[in-house]
Biopython code that builds the backbone (N, CA, C, O; Angstrom):
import numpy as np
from Bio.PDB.StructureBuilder import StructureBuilder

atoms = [
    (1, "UNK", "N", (-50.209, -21.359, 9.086)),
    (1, "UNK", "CA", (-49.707, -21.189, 7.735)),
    (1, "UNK", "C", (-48.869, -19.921, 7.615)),
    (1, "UNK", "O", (-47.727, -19.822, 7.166)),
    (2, "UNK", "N", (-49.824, -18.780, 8.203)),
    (2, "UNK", "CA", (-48.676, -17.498, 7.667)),
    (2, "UNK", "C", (-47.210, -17.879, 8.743)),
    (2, "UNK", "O", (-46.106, -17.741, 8.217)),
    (3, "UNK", "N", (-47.271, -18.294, 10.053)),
    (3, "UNK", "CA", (-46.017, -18.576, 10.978)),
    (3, "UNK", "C", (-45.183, -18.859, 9.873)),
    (3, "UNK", "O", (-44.353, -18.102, 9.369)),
    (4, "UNK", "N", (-45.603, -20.538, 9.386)),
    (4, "UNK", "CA", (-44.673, -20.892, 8.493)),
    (4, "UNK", "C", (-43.971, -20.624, 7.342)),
    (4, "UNK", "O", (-43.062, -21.372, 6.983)),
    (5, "UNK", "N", (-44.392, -19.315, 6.515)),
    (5, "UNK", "CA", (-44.071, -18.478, 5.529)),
    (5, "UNK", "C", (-43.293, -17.569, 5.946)),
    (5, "UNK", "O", (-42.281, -17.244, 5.326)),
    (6, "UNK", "N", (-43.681, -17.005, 7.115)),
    (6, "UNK", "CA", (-42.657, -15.730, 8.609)),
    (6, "UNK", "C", (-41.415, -16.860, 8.282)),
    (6, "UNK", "O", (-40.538, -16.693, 7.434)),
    (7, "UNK", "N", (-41.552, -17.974, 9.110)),
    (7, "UNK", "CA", (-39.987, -18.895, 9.025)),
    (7, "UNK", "C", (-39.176, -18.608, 7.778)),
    (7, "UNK", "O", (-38.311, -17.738, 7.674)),
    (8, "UNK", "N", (-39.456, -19.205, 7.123)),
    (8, "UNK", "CA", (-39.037, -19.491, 5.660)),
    (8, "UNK", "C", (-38.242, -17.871, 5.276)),
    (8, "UNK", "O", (-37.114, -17.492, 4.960)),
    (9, "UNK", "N", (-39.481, -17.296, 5.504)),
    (9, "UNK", "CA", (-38.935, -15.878, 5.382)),
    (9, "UNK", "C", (-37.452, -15.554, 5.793)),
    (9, "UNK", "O", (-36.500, -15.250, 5.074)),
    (10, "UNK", "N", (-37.530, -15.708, 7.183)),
    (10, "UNK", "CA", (-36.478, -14.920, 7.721)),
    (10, "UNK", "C", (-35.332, -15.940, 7.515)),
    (10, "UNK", "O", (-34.232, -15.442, 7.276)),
    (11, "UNK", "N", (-35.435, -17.574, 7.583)),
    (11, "UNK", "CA", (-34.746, -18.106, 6.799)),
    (11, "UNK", "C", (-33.600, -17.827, 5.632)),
    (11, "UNK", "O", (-32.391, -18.046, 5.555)),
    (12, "UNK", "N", (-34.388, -17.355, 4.945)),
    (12, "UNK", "CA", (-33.947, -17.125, 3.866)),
    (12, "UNK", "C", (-32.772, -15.742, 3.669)),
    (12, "UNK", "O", (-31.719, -15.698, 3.033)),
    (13, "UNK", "N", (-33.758, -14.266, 4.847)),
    (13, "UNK", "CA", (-33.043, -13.691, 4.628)),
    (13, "UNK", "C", (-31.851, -13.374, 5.756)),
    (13, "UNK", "O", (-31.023, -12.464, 5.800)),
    (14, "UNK", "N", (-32.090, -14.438, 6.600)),
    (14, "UNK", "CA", (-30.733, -14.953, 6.973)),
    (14, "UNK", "C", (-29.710, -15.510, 6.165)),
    (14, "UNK", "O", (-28.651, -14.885, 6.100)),
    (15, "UNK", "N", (-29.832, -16.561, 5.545)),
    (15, "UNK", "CA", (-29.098, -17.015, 4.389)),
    (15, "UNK", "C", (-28.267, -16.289, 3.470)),
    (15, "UNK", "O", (-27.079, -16.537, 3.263)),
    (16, "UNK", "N", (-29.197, -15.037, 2.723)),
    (16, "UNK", "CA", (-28.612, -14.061, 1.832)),
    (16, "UNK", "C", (-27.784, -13.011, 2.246)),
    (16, "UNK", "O", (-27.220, -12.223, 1.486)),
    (17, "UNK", "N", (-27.701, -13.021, 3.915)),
    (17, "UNK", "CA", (-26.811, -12.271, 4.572)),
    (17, "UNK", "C", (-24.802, -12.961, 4.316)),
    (17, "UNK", "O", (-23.868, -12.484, 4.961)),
    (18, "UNK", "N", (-24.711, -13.596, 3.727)),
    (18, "UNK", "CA", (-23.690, -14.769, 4.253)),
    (18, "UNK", "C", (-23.389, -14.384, 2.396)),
    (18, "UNK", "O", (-24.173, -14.415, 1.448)),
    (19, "UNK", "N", (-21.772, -14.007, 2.476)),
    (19, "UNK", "CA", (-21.554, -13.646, 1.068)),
    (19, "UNK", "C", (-20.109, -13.589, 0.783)),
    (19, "UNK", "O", (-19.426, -13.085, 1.674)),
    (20, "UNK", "N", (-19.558, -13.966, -0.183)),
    (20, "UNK", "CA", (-18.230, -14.128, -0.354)),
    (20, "UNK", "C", (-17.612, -12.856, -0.380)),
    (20, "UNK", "O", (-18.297, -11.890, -0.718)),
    (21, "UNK", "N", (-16.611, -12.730, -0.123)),
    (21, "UNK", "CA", (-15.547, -11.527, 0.371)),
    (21, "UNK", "C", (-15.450, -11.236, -1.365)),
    (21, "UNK", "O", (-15.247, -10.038, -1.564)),
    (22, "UNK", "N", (-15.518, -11.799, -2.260)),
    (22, "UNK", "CA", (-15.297, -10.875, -3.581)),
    (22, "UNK", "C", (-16.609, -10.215, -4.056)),
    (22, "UNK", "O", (-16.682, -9.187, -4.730)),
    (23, "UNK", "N", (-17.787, -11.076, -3.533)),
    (23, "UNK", "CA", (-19.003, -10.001, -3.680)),
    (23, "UNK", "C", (-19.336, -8.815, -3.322)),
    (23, "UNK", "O", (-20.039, -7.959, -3.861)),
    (24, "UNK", "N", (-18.672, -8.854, -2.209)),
    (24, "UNK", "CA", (-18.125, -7.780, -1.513)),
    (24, "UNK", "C", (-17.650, -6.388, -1.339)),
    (24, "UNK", "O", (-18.034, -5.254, -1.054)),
    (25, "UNK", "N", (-16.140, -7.396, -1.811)),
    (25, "UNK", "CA", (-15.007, -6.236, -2.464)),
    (25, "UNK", "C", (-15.059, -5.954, -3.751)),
    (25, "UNK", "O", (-14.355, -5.052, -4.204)),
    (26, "UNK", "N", (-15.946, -6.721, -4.587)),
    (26, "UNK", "CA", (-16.071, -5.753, -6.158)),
    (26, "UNK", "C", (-17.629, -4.752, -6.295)),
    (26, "UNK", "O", (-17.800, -3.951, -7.213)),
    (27, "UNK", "N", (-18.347, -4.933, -5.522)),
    (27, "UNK", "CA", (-19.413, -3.893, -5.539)),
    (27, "UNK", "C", (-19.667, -2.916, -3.948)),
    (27, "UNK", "O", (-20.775, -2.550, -3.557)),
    (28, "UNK", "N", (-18.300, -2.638, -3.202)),
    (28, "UNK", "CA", (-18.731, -2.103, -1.613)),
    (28, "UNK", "C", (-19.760, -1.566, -1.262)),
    (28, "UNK", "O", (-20.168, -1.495, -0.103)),
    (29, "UNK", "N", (-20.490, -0.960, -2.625)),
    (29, "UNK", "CA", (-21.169, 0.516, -2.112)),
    (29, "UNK", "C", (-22.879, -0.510, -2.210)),
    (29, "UNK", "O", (-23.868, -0.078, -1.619)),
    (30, "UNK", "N", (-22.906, -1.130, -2.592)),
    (30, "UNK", "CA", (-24.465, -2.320, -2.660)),
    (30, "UNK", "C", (-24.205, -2.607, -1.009)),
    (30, "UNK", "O", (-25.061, -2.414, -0.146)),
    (31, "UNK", "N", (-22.700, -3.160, -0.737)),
    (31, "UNK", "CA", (-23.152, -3.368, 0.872)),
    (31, "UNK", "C", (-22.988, -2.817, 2.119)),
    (31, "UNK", "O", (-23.324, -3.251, 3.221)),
    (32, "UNK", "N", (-22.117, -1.239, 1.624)),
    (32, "UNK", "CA", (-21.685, -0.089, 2.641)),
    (32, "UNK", "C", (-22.928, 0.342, 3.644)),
    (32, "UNK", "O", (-23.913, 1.020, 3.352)),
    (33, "UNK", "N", (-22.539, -0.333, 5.084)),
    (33, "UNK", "CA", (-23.325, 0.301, 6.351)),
    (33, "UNK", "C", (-24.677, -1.036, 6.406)),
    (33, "UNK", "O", (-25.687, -1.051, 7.109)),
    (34, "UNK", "N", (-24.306, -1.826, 5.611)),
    (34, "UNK", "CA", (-25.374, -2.994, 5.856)),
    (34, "UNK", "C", (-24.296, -3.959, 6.661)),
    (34, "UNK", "O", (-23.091, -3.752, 6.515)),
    (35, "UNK", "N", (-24.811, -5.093, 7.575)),
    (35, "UNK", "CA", (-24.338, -6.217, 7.930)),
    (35, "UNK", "C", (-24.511, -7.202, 7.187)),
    (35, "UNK", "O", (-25.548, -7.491, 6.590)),
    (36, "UNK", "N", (-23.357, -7.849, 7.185)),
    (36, "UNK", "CA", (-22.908, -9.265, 6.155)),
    (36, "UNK", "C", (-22.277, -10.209, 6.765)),
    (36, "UNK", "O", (-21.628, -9.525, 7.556)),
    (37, "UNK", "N", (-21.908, -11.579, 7.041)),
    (37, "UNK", "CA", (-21.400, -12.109, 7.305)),
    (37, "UNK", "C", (-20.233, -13.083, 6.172)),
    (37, "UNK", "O", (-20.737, -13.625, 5.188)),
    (38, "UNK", "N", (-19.018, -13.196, 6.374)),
    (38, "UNK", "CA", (-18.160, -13.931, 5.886)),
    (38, "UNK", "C", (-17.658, -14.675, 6.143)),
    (38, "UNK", "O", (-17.809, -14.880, 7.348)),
    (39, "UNK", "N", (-16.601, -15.804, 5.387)),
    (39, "UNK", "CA", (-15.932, -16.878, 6.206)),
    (39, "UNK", "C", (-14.935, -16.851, 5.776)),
    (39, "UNK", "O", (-14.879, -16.126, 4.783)),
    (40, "UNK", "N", (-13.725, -17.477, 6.137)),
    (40, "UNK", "CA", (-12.707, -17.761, 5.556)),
    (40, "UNK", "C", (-11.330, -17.967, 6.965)),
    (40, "UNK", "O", (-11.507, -17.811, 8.173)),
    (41, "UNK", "N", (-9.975, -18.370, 6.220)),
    (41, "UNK", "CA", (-8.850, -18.078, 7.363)),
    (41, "UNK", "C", (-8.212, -17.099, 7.543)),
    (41, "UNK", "O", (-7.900, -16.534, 6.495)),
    (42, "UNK", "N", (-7.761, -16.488, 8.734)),
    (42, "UNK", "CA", (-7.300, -15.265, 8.651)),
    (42, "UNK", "C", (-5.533, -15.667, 7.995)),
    (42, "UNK", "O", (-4.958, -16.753, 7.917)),
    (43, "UNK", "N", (-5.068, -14.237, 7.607)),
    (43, "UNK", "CA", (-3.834, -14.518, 6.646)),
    (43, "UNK", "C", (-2.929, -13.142, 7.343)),
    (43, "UNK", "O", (-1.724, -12.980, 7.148)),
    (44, "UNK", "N", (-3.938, -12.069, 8.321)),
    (44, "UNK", "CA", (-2.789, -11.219, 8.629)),
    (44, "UNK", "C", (-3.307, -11.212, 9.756)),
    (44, "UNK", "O", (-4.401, -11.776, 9.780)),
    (45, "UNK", "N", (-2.915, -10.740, 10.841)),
    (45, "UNK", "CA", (-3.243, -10.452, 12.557)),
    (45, "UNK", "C", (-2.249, -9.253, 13.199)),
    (45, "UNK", "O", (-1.020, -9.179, 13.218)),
    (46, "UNK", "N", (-2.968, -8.624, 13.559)),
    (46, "UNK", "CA", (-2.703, -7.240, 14.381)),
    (46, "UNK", "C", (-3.321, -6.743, 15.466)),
    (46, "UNK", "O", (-4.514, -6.504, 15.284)),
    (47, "UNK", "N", (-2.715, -6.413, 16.992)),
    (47, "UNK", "CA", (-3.482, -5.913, 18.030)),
    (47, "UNK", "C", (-2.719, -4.886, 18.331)),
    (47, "UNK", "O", (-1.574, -4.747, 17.901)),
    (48, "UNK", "N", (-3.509, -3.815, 19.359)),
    (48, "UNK", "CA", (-3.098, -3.218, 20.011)),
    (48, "UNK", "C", (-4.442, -3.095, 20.933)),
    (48, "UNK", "O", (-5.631, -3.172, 20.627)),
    (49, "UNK", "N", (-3.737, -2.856, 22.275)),
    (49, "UNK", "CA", (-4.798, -2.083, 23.250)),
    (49, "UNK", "C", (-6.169, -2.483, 23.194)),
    (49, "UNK", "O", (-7.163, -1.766, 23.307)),
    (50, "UNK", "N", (-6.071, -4.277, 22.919)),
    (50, "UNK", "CA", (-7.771, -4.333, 22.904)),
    (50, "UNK", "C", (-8.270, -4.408, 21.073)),
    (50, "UNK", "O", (-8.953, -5.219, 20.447)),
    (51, "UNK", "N", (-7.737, -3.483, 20.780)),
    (51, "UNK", "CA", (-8.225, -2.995, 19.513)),
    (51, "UNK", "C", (-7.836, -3.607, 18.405)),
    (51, "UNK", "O", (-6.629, -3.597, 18.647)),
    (52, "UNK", "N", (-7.964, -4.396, 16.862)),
    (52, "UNK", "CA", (-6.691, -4.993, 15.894)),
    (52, "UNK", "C", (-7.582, -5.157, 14.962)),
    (52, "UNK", "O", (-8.803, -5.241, 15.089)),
    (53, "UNK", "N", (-6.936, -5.201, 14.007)),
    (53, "UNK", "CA", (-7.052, -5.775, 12.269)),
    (53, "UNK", "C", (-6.859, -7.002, 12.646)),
    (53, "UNK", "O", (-6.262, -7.430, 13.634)),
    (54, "UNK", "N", (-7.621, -7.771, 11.460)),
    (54, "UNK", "CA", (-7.042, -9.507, 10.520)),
    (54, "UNK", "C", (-7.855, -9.178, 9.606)),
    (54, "UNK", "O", (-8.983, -8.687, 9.627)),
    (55, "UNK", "N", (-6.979, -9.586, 8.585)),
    (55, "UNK", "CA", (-7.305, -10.451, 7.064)),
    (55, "UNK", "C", (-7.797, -11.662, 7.205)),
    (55, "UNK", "O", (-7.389, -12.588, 7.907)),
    (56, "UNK", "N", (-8.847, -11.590, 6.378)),
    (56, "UNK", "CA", (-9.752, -12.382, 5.989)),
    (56, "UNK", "C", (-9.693, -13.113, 4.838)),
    (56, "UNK", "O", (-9.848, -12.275, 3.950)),
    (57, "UNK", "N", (-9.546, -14.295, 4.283)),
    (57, "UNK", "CA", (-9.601, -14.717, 2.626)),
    (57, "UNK", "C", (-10.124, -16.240, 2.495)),
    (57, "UNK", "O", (-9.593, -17.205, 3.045)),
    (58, "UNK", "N", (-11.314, -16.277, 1.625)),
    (58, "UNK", "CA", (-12.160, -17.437, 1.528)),
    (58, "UNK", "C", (-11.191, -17.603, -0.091)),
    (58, "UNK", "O", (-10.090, -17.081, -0.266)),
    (59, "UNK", "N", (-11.933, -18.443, -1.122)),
    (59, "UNK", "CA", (-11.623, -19.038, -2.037)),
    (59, "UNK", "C", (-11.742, -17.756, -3.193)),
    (59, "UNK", "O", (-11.199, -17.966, -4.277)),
    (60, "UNK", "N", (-12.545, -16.238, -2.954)),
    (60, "UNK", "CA", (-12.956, -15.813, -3.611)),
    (60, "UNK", "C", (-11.720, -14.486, -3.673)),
    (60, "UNK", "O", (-11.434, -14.054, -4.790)),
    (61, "UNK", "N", (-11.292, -14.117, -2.909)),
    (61, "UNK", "CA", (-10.675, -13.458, -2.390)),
    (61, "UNK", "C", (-10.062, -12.645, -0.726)),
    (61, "UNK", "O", (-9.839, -13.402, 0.220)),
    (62, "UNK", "N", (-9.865, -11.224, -0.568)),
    (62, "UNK", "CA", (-9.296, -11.130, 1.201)),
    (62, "UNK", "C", (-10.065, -9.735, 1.683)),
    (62, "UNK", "O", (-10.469, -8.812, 0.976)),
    (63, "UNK", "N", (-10.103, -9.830, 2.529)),
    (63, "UNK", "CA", (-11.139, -8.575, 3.240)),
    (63, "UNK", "C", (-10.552, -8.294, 4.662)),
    (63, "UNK", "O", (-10.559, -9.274, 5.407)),
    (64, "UNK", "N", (-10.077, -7.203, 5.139)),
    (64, "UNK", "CA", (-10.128, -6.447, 6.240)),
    (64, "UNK", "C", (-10.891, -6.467, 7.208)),
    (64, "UNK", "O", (-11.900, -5.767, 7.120)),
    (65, "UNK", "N", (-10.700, -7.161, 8.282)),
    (65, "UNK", "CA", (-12.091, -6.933, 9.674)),
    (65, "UNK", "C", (-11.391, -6.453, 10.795)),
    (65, "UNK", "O", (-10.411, -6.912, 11.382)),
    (66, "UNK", "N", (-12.291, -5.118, 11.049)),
    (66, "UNK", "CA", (-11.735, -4.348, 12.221)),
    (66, "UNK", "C", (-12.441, -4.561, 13.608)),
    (66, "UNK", "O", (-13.669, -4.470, 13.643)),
    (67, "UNK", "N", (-11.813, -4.809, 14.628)),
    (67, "UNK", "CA", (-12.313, -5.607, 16.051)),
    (67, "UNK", "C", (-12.030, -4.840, 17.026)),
    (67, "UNK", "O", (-10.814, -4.715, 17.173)),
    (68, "UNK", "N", (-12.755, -4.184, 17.869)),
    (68, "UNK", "CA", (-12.925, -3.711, 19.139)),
    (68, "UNK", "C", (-12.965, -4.540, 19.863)),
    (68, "UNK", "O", (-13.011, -4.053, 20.992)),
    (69, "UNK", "N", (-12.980, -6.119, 19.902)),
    (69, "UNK", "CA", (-12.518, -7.329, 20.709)),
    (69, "UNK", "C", (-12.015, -8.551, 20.886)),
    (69, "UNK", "O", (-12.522, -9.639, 21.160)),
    (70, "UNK", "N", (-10.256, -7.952, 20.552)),
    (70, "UNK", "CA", (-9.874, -9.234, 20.031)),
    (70, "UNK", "C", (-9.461, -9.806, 18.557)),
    (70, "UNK", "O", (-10.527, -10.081, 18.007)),
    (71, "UNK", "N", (-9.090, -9.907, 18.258)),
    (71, "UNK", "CA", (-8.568, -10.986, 17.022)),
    (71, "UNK", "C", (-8.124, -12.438, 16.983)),
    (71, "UNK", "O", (-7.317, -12.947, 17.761)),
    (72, "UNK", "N", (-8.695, -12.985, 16.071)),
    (72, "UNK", "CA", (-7.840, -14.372, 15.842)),
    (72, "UNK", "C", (-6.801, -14.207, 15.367)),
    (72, "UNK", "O", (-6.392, -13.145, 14.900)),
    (73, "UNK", "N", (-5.925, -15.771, 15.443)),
    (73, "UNK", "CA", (-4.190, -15.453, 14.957)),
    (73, "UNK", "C", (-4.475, -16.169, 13.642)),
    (73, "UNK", "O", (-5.331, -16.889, 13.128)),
    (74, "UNK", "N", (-3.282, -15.581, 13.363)),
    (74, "UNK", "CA", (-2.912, -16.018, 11.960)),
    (74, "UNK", "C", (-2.757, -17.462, 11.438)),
    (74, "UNK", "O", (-1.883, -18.256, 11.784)),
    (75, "UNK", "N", (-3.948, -17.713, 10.368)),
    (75, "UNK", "CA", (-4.082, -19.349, 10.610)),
    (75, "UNK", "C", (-5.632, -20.351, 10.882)),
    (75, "UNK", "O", (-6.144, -21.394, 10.476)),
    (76, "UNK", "N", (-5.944, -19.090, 11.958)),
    (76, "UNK", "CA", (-7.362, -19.589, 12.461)),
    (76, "UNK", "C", (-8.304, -19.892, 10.879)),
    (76, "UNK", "O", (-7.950, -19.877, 9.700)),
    (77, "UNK", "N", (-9.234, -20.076, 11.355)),
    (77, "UNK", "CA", (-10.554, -20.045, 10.316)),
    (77, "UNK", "C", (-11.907, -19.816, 11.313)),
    (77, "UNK", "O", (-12.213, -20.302, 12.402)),
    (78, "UNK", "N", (-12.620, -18.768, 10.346)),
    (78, "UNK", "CA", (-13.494, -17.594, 11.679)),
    (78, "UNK", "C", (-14.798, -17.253, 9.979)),
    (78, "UNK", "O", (-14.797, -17.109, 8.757)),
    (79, "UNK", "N", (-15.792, -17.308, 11.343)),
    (79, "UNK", "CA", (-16.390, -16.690, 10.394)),
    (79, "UNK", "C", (-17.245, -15.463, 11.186)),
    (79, "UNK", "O", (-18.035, -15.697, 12.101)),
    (80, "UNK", "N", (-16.980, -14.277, 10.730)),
    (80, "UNK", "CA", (-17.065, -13.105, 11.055)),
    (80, "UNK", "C", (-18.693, -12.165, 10.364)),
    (80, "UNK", "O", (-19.277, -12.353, 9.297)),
    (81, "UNK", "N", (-19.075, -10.970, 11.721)),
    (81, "UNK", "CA", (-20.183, -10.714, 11.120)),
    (81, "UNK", "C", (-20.313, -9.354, 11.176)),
    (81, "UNK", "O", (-19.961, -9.190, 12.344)),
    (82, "UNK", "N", (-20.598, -8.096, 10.706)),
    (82, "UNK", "CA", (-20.153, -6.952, 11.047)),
    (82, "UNK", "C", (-20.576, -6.034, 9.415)),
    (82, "UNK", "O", (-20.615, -6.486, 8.270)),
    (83, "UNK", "N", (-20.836, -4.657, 9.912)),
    (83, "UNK", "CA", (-20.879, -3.785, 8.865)),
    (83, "UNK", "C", (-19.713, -3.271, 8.028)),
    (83, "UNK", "O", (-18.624, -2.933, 8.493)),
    (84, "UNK", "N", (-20.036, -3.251, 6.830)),
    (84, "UNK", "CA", (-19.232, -2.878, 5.764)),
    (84, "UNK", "C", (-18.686, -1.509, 5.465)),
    (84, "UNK", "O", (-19.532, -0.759, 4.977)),
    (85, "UNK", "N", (-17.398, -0.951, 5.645)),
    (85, "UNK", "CA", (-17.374, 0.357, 5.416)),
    (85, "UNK", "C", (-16.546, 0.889, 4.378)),
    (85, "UNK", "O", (-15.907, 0.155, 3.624)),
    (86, "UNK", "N", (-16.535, 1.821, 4.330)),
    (86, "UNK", "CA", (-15.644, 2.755, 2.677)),
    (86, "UNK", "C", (-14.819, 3.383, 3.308)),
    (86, "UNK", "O", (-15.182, 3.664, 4.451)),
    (87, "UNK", "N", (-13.558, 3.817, 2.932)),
    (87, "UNK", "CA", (-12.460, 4.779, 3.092)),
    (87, "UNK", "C", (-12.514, 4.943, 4.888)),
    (87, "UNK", "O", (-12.754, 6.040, 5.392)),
    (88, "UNK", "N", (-12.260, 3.720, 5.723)),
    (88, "UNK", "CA", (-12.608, 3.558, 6.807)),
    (88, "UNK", "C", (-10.694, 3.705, 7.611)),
    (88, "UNK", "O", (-9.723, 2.971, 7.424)),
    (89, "UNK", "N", (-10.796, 4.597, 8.230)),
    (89, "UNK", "CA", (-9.313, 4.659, 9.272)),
    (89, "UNK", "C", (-9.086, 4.298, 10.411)),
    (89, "UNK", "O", (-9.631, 4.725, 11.429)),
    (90, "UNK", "N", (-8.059, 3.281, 10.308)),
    (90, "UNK", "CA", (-7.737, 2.385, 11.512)),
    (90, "UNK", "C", (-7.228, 3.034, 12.161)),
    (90, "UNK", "O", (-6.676, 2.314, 12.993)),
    (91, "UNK", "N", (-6.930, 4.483, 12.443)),
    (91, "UNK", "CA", (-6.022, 5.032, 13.363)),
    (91, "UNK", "C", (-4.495, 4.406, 13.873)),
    (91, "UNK", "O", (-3.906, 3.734, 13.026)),
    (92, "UNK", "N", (-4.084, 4.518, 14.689)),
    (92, "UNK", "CA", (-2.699, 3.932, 15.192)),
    (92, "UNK", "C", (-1.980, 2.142, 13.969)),
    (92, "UNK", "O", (-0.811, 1.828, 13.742)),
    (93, "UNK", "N", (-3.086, 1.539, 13.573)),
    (93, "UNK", "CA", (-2.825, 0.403, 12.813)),
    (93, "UNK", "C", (-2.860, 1.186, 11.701)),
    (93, "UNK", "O", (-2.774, 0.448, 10.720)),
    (94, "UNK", "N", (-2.971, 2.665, 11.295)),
    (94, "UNK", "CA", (-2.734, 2.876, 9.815)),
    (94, "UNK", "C", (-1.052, 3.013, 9.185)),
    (94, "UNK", "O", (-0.473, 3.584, 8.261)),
    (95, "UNK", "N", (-0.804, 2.320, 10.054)),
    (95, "UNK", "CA", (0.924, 2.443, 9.503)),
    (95, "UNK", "C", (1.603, 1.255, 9.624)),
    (95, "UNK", "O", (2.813, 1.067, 9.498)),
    (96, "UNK", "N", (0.693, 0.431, 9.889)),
    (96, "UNK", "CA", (0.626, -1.597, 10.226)),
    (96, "UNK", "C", (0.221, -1.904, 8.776)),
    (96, "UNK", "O", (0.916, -2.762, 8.232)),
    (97, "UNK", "N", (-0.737, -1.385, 8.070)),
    (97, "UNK", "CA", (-1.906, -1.815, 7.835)),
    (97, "UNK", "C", (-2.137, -1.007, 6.025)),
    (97, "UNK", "O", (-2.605, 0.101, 5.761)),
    (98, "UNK", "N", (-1.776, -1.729, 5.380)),
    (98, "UNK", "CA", (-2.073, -0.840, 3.924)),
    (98, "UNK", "C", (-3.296, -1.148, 3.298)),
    (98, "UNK", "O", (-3.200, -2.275, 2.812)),
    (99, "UNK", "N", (-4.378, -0.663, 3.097)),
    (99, "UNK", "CA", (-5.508, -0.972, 2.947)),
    (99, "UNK", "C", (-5.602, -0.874, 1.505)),
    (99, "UNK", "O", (-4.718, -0.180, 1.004)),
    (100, "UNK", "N", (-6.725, -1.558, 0.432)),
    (100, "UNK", "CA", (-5.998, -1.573, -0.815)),
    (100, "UNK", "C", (-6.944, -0.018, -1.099)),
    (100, "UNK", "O", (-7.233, 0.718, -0.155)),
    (101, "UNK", "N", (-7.284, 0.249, -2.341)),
    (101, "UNK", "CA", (-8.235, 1.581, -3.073)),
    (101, "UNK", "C", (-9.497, 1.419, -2.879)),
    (101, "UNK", "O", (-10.258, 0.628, -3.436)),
    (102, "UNK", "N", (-9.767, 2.406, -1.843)),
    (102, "UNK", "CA", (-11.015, 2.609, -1.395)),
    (102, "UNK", "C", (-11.268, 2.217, 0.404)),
    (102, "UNK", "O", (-12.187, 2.504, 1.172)),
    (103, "UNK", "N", (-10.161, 1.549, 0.565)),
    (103, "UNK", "CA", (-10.248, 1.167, 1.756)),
    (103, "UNK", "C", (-11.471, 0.618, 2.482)),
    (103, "UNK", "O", (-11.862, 1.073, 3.557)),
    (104, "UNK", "N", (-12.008, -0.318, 1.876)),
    (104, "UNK", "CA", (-13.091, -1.204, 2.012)),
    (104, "UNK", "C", (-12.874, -2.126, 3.375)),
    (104, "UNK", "O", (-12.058, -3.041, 3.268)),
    (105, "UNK", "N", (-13.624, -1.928, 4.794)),
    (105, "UNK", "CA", (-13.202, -2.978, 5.152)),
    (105, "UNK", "C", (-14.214, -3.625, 6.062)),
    (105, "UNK", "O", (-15.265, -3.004, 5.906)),
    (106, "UNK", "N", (-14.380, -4.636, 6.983)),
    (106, "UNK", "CA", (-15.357, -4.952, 7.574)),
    (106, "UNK", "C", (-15.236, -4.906, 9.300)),
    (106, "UNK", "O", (-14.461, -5.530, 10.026)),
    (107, "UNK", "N", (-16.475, -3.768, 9.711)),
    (107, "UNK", "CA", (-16.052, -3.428, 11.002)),
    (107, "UNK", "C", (-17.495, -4.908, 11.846)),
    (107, "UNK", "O", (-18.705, -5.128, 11.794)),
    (108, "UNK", "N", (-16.349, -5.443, 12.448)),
    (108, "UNK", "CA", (-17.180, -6.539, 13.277)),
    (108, "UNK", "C", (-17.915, -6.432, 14.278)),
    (108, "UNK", "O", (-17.616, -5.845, 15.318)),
    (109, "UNK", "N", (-18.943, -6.996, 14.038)),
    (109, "UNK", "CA", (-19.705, -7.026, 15.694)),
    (109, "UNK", "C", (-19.690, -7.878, 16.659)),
    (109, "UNK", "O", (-19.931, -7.610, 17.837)),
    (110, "UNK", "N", (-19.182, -9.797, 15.859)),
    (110, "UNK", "CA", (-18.737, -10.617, 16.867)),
    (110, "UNK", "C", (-17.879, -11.650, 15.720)),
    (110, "UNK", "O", (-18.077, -11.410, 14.529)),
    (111, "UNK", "N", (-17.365, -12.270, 15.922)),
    (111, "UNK", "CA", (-16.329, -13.440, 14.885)),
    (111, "UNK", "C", (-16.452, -14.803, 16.083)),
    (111, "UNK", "O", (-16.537, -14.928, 17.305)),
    (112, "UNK", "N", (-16.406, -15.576, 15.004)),
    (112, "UNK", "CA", (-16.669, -17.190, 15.744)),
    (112, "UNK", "C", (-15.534, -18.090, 14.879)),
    (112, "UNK", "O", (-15.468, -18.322, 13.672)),
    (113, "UNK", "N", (-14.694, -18.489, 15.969)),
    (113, "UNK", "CA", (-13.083, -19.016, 15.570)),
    (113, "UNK", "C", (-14.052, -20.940, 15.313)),
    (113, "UNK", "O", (-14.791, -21.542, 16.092)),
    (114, "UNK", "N", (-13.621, -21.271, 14.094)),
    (114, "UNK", "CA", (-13.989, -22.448, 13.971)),
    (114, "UNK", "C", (-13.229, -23.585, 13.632)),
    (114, "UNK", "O", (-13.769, -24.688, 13.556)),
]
sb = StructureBuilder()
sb.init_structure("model")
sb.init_model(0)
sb.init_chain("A")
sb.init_seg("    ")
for serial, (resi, resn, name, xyz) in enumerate(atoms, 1):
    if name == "N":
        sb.init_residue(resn, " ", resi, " ")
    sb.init_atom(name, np.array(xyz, "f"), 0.0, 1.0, " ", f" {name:<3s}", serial, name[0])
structure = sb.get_structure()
């Protein structure tokens, strides 16, 4: 019995991990330095050296995900998983790359091209 309540559990708070990019981007600081997962198609793509930006945008709105491996192209549809950050600098892509106020963006830990 308790196993099956453990399931359900983590179930669940698997589930509540998974959140639209405007839930997101209108309250950052509820999910700054927590992991979240999002979905949507990417709409911008940028590499360098391994390293790149893409835009992100589901039905709700667009979000920033920064990748230490890789990017999808422009077009794909990905759903991405990674911590949330504030006034976050892309270094060398900060002149690619206009981030909107506050510079909200999502640093990834793995993305799954679907």
């Amino acid at each position: 019995m308790a196993l099956g309540v453990l399931l359900v559990g983590l179930a669940a708070g698997a589930a509540a991990c998974a959140q639209s990019i405007q839930k997101v981007t209108s309250d950052p600081s509820r999910y700054r330095n927590r992991e979240v997962t999002v979905s949507g198609h990417v709409t911008e793509s940028f590499s360098i050296v391994g390293r790149g930006a893409y835009q992100i945008e589901d039905s709700t709105g667009r979000l920033w995900v920064f990748s230490d491996h890789g990017v999808p192209r422009k077009g794909a549809s990905v759903k991405t998983r990674g911590t949330i950050r504030e006034g976050f600098d892309l270094g060398p892509l900060n002149n690619m790359i206009k981030l909107p106020g506050g510079g909200v963006v999502l640093v990834e830990s793995e993305h799954r091209v679907r």
